[in-house]
C-alpha positions in Angstrom: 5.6 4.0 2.9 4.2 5.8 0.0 5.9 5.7 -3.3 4.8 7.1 -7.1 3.9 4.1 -9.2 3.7 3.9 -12.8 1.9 0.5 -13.3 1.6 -0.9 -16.7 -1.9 -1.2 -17.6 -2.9 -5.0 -18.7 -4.5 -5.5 -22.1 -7.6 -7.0 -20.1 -7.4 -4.3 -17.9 -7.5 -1.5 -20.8 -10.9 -3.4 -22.1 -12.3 -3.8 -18.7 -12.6 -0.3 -18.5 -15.1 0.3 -21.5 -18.3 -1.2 -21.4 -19.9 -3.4 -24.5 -21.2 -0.1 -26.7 -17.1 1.3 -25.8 -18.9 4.8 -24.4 -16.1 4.3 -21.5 -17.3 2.8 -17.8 -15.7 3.5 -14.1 -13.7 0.7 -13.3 -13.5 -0.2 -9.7 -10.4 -1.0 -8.1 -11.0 -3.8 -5.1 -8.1 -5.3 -4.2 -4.1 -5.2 -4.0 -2.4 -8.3 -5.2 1.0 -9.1 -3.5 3.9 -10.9 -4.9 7.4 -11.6 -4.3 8.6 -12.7 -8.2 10.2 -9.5 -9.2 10.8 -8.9 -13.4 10.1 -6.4 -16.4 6.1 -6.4 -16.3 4.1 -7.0 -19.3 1.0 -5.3 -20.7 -0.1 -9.4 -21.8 -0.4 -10.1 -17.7 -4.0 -11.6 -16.4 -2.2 -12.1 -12.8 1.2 -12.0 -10.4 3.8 -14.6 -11.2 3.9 -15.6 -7.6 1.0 -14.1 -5.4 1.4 -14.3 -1.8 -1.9 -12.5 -0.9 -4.5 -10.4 -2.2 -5.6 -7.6 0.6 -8.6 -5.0 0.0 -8.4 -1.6 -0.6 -8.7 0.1 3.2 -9.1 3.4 1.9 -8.3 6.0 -1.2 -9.0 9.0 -2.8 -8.9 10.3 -6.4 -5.7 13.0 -6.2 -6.0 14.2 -10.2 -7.9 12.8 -13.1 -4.7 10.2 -14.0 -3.9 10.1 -10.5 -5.1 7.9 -7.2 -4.5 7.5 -3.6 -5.0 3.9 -2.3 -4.2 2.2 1.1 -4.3 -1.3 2.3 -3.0 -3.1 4.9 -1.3 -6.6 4.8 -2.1 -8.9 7.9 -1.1 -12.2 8.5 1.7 -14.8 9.5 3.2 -15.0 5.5 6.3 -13.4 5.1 8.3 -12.2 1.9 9.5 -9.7 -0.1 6.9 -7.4 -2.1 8.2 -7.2 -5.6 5.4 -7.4 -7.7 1.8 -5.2 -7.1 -1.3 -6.0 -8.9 -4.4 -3.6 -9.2 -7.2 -5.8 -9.1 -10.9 -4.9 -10.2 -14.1 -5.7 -8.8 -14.6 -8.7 -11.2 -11.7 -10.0 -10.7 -9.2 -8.1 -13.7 -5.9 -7.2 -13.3 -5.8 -3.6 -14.2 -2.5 -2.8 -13.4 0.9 -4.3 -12.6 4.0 -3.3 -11.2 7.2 -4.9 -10.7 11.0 -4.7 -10.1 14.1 -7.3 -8.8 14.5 -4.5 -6.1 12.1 -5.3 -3.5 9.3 -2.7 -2.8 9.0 -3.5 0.8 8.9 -6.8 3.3 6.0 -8.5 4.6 7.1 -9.9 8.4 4.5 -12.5 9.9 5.2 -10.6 13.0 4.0 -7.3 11.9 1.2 -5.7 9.7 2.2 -4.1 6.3 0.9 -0.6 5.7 0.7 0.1 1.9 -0.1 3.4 0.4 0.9 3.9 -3.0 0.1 7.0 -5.6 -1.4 4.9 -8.8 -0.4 7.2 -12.1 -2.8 5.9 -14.3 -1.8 8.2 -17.6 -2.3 5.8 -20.2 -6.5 5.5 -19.2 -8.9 8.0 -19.8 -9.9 10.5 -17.5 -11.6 9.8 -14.3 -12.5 6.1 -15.4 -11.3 4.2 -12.4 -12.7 4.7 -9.2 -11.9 3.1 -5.8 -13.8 0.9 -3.8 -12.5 0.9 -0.2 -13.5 -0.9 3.2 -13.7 2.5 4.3 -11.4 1.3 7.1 -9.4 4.9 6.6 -5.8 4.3 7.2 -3.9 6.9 7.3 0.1 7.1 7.5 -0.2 11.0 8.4 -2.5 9.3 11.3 0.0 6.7 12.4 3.1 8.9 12.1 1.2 11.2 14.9 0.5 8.3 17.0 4.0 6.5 16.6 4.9 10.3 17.3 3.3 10.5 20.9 4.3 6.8 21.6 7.8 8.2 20.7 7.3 11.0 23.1 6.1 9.0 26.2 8.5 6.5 25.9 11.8 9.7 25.7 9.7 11.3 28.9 10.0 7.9 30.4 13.6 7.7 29.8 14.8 11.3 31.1 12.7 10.1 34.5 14.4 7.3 34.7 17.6 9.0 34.1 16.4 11.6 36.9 16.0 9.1 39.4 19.7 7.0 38.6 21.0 10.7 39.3 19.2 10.9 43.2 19.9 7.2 43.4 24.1 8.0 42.7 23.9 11.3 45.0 22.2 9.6 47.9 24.7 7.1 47.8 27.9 9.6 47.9 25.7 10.8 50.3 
């Protein structure tokens, strides 16, 4: 899934972006916080109401100077619903938080979570956040063409087996 999020940026996170002489710093986003207490998020936020996990940031990309590309991917047996996302620096800072009663997504313990979310980050200056990834590059264009081809195989499979119930019903009319 991929879906345009406007965070609100945490007071902590706001100062964690300027260093001590306040010339401005690249912050590094590490991690993804998930949480399943959905609400009205507050700039006043140091962490999730109810955090279920915290996953790394697989892979991202800066796509303007307000805007980023991040990807991650939720493993594990927990299960619940994702409505609340926190944008956790490298020392440990929420930057950013997002929330909503509506549930963004569900985490199954049977199946891995692929997050990629656009991160509008207007309310910063320009270029001051920066990613810090696993470099694990996970890529939904990348799965969609391999679910794609599984897809593809498994239709091709199908029509053969249809194919062969035909001969199979002709040879018994005989």
């Amino acid at each position: 899934m991929s879906n345009a999020l406007i965070p609100v940026i945490t007071t902590r996170g706001l100062a964690a972006v300027f260093n001590g002489q306040n010339t401005g710093v690249n912050a590094e986003i590490t991690h993804i916080a998930l949480g399943d207490h959905g609400r009205t998020p507050s700039k006043n936020e140091v962490g999730l109401v109810s955090e279920k996990m915290r996953i790394p940031i697989a892979d991202g990309e800066r796509i303007d100077e307000h805007q980023i590309h991040v990807t991650g991917l939720a493993d594990g047996d927990k299960e619940f619903w994702v409505r609340e996302i926190g944008f956790i620096l490298a020392d440990g800072t929420m930057l950013a938080v997002w929330s909503d009663t509506d549930p963004l997504a569900y985490k199954s313990a049977e199946v891995p979570l692929l997050l990629a979310f656009d991160l509008a980050l207007e309310a910063l200056p320009a270029d001051s956040v920066i990613i810090k990834s696993t470099g694990a590059n996970l890529s939904l264009a990348a799965w969609g063409e391999q679910l794609a081809a599984v897809a593809a195989a498994n239709v091709d499979n199908m029509a053969r087996h249809v194919q062969l119930l035909f001969r199979v019903n002709d040879i018994e009319k005989g």
